[in-house]
N, C-alpha and C positions, 0 to 999 in steps of 0.2 A: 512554559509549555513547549516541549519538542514537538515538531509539526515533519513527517515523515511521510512523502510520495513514492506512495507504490507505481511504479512507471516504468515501459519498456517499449519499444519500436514493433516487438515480434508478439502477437497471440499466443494464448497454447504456452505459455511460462509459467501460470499460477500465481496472478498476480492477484484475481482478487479473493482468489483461496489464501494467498498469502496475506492480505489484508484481514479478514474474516482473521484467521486462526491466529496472527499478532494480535491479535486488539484482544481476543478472550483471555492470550496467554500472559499479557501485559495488564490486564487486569488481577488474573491470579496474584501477580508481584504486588495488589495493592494501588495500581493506580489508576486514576482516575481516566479513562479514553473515551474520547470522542471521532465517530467514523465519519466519514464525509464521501458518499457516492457522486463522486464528479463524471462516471462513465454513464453515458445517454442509455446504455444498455441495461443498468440498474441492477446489475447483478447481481450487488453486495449489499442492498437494501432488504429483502425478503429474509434476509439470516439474524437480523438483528431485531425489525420496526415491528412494535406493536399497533401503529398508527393507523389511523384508516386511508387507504391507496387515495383518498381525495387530498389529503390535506399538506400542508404548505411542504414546499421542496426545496433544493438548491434553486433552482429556479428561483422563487422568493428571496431566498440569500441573495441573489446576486443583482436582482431588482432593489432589495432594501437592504446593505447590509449593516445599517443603524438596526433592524429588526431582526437581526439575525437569532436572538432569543427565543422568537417565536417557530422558528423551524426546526430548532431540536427537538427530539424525542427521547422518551425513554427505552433502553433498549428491553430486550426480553432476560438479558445477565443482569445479573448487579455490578456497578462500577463501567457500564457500557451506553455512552448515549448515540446518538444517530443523524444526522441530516440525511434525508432521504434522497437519494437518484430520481431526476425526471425524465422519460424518453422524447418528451419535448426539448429537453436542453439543444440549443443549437449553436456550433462555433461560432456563429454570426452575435449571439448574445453576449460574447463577451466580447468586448471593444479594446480593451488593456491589459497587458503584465499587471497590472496592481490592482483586480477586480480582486483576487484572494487574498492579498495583502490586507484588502479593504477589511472584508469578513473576519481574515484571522486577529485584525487588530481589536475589533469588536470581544471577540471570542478571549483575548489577552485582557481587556478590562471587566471582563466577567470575573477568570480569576477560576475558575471550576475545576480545568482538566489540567492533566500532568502530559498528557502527546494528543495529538490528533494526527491521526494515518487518513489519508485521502486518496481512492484508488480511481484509476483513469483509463481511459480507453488505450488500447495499444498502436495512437500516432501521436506526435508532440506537434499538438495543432494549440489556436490559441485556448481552449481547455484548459489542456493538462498543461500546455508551458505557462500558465498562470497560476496553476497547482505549484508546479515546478518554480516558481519563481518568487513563493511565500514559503516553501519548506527550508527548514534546517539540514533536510537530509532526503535524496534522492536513491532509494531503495529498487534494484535493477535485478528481479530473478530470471535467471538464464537456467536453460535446458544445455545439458550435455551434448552439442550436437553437433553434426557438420556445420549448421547455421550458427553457432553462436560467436566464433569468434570477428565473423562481420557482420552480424546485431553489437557486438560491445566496441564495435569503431564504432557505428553509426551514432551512439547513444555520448558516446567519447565526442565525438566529431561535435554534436548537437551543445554539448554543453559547454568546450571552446567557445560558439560562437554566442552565446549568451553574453547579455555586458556582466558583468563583472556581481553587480550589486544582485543581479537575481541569479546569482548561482550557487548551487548549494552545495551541500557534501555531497560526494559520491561513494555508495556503496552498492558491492553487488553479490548475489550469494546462489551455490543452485541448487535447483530442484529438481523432484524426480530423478532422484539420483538411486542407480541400483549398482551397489557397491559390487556386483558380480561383473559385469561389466564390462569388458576389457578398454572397448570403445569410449569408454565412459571418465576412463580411470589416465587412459593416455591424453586425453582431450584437456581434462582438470592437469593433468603435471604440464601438460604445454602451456595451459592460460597461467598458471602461474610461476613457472622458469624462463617462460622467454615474452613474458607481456607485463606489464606495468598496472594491470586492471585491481581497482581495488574490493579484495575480493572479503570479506566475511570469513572466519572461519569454519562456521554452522555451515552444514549442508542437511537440507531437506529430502527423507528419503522417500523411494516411491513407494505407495503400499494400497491393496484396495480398501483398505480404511477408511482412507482422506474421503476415495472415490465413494463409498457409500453413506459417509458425513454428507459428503456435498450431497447426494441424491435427499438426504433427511434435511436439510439448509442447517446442518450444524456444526462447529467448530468440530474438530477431530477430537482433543478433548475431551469434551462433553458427548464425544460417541464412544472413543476407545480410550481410554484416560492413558493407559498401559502400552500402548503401541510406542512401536519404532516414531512415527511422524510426528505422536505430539508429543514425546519426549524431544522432539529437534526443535520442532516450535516453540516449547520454554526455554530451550537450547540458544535459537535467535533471541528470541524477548531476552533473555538476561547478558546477552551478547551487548545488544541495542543499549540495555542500560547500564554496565559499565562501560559502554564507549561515550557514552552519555555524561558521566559523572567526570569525564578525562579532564 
């Protein structure tokens, strides 16, 4: 099982749009995904759970995760299961790097899925650096902007100082990208001529598509099959998996 964190320092990147529209399109390939709402804000719950808003959460996971069985769900896709987001989740509940190690190890002698993507809130507090510390790969979308080339030190900087053992791949890819752009277009040739950032080839474009998917809680997808954004979405997903197969 590939285990992939959607994570970034900055809001407003499309992190858990990016998580949502991975996991549908990473199904279409065939495989089997499992989502993991690690963000207290639960954002990325409502697009998938058919569950009733009572019933067991991450939360649960992380109190029992011998039980972690019990807190999947089935999603509303085929080949899409769920741990549900709790807005009670609190930093203070996790104690260790190795509380999603725990979980994921459970989740690895199940034997089920082919990836689990887990998306997170936008600070690397103990959360997500526990997220961040059981993945194979650290998935970082950046917006075109003035801000992003110091959000991609910070995130650089952060994962330097992790020990060694919980640090994962790093990849990073952007979003909301309007090929018209000029701003846009010199921003992308400098992050990648004169920086080192490991960048993805796929870029995600902007479109009001995504924007009325998300208003519907539905993968792009499954709203505009035919568009520009979820052709880049399959675009990533088959990206992901022959980096995967390397």
């Amino acid at each position: 099982m590939n285990t992939y964190v959607i994570g970034n320092l900055k809001g407003g990147t499309g992190k858990t749009t990016s998580a949502v529209n991975l996991a549908y399109s990473l199904s279409l390939f065939g495989k089997r995904v499992l989502v993991i709402d690690a963000d207290p804000q639960t954002n990325l719950t409502p697009f998938y759970t058919k569950a009733n808003q009572n019933g067991m959460t991450i939360l649960d996971a992380l109190s029992a995760p011998g039980k972690v069985k019990r807190c999947i769900y089935r999603g509303r896709y085929p080949g899409i299961d769920i741990i549900k987001g709790d807005p009670a989740l609190r930093e203070a509940d996790v104690t260790s790097k190795g509380w999603m190690i725990c979980v994921l190890e459970q989740l690895l002698e199940m034997g089920t899925y082919d990836i689990c993507i887990i998306d997170t809130r936008p600070a690397f507090e103990n959360i997500a650096v526990s997220a961040i510390a059981a993945a194979d790969v650290l998935l970082t979308p950046v917006c075109l902007d003035k801000f992003c080339r110091d959000n991609l030190a910070l995130v650089e900087d952060f994962l330097e100082q992790l020990p060694e053992q919980y640090r994962p791949e790093w990849k990073v890819f952007a979003t909301k990208v309007d090929a018209h752009r000029r701003s846009q277009r010199t921003i992308y040739k400098d992050l990648l001529t004169k920086h080192d950032y490991p960048f993805l080839d796929t870029c995600i474009s902007r479109s009001a598509d995504i924007d009325n998917a998300l208003d519907l809680y539905k993968p792009v997808m499954k709203h505009r099959r035919k568009s520009q954004t979820s052709k880049d979405y399959m675009d990533l997903a088959k990206e992901l998996l022959e980096h995967g197969e390397e």
